[in-house]
C-alpha positions in Angstrom: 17.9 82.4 -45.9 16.6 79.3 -47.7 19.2 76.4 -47.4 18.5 75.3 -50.3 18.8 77.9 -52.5 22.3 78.3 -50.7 23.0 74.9 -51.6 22.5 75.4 -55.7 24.5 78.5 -55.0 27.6 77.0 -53.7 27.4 74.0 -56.2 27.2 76.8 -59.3 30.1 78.7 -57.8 32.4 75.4 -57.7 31.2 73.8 -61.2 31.5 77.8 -62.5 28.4 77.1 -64.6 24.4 77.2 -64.1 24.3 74.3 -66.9 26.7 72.0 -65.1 25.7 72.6 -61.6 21.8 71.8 -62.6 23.1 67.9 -64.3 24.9 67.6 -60.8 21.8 68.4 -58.4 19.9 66.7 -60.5 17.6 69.5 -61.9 16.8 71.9 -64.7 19.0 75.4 -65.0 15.7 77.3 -64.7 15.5 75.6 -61.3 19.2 76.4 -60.3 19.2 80.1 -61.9 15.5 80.8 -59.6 17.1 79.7 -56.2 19.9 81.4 -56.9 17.8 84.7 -57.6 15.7 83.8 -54.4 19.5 83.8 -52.3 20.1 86.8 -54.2 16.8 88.3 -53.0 17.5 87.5 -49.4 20.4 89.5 -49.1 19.6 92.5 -51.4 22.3 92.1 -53.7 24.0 90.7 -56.3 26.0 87.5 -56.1 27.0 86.0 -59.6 28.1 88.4 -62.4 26.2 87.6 -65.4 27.1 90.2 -67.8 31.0 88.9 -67.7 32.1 87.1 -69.7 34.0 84.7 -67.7 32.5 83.3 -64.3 32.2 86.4 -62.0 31.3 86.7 -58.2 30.4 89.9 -56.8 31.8 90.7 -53.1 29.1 89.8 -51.4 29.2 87.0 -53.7 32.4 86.1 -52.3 31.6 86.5 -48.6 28.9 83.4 -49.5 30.5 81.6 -51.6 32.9 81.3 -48.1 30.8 81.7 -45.5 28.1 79.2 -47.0 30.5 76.2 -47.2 30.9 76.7 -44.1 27.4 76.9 -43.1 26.7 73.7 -45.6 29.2 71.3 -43.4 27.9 72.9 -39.9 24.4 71.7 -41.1 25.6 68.2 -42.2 27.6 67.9 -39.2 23.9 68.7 -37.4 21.9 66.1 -39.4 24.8 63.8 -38.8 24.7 64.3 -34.8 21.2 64.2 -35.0 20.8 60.8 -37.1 23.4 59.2 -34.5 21.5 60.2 -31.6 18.5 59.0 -32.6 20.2 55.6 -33.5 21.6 55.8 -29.8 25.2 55.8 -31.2 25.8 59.2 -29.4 24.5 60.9 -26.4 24.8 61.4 -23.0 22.7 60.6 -19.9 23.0 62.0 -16.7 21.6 59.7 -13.6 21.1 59.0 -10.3 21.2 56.5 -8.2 20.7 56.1 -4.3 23.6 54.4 -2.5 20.7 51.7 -1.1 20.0 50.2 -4.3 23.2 50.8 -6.5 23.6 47.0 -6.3 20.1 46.3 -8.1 21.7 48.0 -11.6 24.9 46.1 -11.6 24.1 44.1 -14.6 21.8 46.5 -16.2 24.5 49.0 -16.1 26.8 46.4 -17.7 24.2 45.7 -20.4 23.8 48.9 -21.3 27.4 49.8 -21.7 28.0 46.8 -23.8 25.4 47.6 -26.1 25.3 51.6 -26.1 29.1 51.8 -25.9 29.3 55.4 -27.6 26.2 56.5 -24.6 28.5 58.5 -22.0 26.8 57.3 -18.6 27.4 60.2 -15.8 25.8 58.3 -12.4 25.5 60.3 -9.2 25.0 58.1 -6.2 22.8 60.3 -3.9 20.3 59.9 -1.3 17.0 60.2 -3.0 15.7 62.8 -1.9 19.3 64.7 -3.3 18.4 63.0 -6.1 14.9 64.7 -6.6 16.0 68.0 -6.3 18.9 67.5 -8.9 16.5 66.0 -11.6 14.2 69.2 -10.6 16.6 71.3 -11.4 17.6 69.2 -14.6 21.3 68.5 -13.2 19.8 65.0 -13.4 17.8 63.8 -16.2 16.8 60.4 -14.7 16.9 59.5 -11.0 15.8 57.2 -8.5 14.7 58.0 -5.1 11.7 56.4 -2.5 8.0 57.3 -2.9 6.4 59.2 -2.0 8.8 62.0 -3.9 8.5 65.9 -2.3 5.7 66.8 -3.4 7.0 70.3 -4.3 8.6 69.6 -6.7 7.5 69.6 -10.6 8.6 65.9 -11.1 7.2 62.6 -12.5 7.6 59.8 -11.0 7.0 56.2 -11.5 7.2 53.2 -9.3 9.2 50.3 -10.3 10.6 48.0 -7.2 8.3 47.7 -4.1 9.6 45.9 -1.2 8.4 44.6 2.6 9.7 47.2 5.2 11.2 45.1 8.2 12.3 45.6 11.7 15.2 43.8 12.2 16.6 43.6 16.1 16.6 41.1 19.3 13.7 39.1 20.3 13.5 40.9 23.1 12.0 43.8 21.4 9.2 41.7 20.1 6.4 39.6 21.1 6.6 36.1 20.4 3.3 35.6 18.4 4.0 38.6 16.5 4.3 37.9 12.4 3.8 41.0 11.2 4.1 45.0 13.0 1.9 47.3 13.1 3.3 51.4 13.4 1.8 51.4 16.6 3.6 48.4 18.1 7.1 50.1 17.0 6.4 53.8 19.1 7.7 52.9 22.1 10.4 50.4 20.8 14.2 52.4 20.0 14.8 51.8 16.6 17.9 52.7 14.6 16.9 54.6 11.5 19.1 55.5 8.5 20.5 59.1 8.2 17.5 62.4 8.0 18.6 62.5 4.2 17.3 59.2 3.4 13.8 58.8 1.3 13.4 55.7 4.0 13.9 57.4 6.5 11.3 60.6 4.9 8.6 58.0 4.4 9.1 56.7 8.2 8.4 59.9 9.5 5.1 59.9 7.3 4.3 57.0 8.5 4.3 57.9 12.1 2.8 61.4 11.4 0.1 59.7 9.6 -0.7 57.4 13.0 0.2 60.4 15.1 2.9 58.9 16.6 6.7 59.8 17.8 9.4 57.6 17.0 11.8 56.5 19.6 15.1 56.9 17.6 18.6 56.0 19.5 20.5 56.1 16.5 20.8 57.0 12.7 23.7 56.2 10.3 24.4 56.7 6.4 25.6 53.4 6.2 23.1 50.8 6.4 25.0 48.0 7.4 26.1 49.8 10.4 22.3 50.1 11.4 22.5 46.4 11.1 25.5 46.4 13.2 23.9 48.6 15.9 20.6 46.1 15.6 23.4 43.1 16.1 24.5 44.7 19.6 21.0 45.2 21.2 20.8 48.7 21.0 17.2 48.8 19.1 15.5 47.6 16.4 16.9 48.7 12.9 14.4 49.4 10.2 15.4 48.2 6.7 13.9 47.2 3.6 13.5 43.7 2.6 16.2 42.8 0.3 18.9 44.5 2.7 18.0 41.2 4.9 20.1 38.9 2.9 22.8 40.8 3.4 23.0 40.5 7.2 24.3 37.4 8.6 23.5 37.7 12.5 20.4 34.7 12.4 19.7 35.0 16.0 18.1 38.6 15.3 14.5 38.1 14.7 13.1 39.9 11.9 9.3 41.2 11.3 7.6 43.0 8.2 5.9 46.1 8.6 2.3 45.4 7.5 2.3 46.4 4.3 -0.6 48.5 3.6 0.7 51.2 6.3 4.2 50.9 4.9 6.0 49.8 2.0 9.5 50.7 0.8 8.6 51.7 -3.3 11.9 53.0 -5.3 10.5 54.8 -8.5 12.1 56.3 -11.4 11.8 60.4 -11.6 12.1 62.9 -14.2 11.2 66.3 -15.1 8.3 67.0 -17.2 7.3 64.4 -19.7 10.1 64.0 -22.0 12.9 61.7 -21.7 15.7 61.4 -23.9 16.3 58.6 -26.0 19.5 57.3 -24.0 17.0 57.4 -21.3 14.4 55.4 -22.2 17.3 52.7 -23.4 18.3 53.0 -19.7 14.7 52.2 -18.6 14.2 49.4 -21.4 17.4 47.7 -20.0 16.5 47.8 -16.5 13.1 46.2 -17.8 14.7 43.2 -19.4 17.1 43.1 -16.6 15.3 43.5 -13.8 11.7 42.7 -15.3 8.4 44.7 -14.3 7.2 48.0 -15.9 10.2 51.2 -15.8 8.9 52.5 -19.3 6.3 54.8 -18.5 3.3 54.1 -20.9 2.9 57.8 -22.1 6.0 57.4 -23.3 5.9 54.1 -25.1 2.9 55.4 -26.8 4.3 58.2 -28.0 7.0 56.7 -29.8 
């Protein structure tokens, strides 16, 4: 069915005239009597009686004369939901964000509400790895998690924040003219990891595979400031990334960075396949004027 034709239909059956309905939309009766034919055409039938002598509607007539106002409004109610969407004044965005580096959007979260205040912003805060699979299986549209993602997964990813890796613990664990670690000078040290779900604590355990060594784990926790803790009372050496230092009071724990080209803590934005919503890519936009760097992929930048 041809909207338009439907359209010069509806506005003849409310005028009541092929004349008056053509002044209205602006065009010739020839015009307005052909799509009307051409509607007519579509549905096999007859719609306006033009033998009567008054204005006439056949029953089928009837059923679009009713039927096609309400197809009319459904369609401007579709342009209209389309227009605001892509003028960011409707949508919805589904994200997530691991617990370890909630804190970092604070003030691009509160940017972005203040100036997409009709955007409805549903945040998960998951583990990364949790995160992955939900943006995967598009329960997520954005996330966050730690590179390197699962690789079995049909995601893209992007880095955005990278960070020193440190060991944080008493100077007993470490050798005085030690500045930096090396992977191999943590195996036989007990460390105090964060919790198996953790993208840190997936991208340890590469680490160590990769050197071919076993870790010497006394203790893992969800809660990273209770790995501190732990750290704080001598029972190993906590591993954490950098800007979860300045957190931790206790200054008579010595702290060391993992040399960085075996090990660096890298949070990247992921998403599935290569479109992102509009609400997203104001999400990333804000984190870049927030948080500066690159979040906007470039494939996407030039595409727009």
């Amino acid at each position: 069915m041809n909207v338009r034709a439907l359209q010069y239909f509806i506005e003849t059956v409310r005028q009541r005239s092929f004349t008056v309905a053509a002044q209205h939309m602006g065009v010739t009766q020839s015009t307005v009597s052909k799509m009307v034919r051409q509607l007519e055409d579509d549905f096999g039938d007859t719609l306006i009686i033009r033998e009567a002598k008054q204005f006439l509607l056949s029953d089928s007539g009837r059923i679009v004369w009713e039927r096609g106002q309400e197809v009319l409004a459904a369609i401007q109610r579709l342009e209209t939901d389309v227009r605001q969407t892509q003028a960011l004044q409707q949508g919805r965005l589904a994200l997530g964000i691991p617990p370890m580096i909630n804190l970092l959007f604070t003030d691009v979260l509160t940017t972005f509400a203040k100036r997409y205040p009709e955007i409805q912003l549903h945040i998960k805060e998951l583990p990364g790895p949790a995160i992955e699979q939900q943006v995967a299986s598009q329960d997520l549209e954005l996330g966050f998690s730690i590179l390197p993602v699962a690789s079995d997964l049909a995601l893209q990813s992007q880095a955005v924040v990278s960070h020193h890796v440190w060991a944080l613990g008493n100077t007993a664990f470490f050798s005085s003219k030690s500045k930096t670690l090396q992977i191999q000078d943590l195996e036989n040290i007990p460390q105090i990891w964060m919790g198996n779900e953790f993208g840190l604590t997936r991208l340890l355990r590469q680490a160590f595979a990769k050197e071919g060594l076993r870790p010497h784990i006394v203790a893992q926790s969800s809660q990273w400031d209770w790995v501190a803790s732990l750290a704080n009372s001598g029972l190993g050496v906590a591993i954490l990334p950098e800007p979860f230092l300045a957190r931790f009071p206790h200054t008579h724990l010595k702290a060391l960075p993992l040399a960085p080209e075996q090990l660096r803590w890298e949070v990247a934005s992921v998403w599935n396949g290569h479109y992102l919503s509009l609400a997203a890519r104001a999400w990333l936009q804000c984190c870049e004027e927030i948080l500066g760097g690159q979040w906007v992929p470039d494939n996407l930048q030039d595409s727009e």
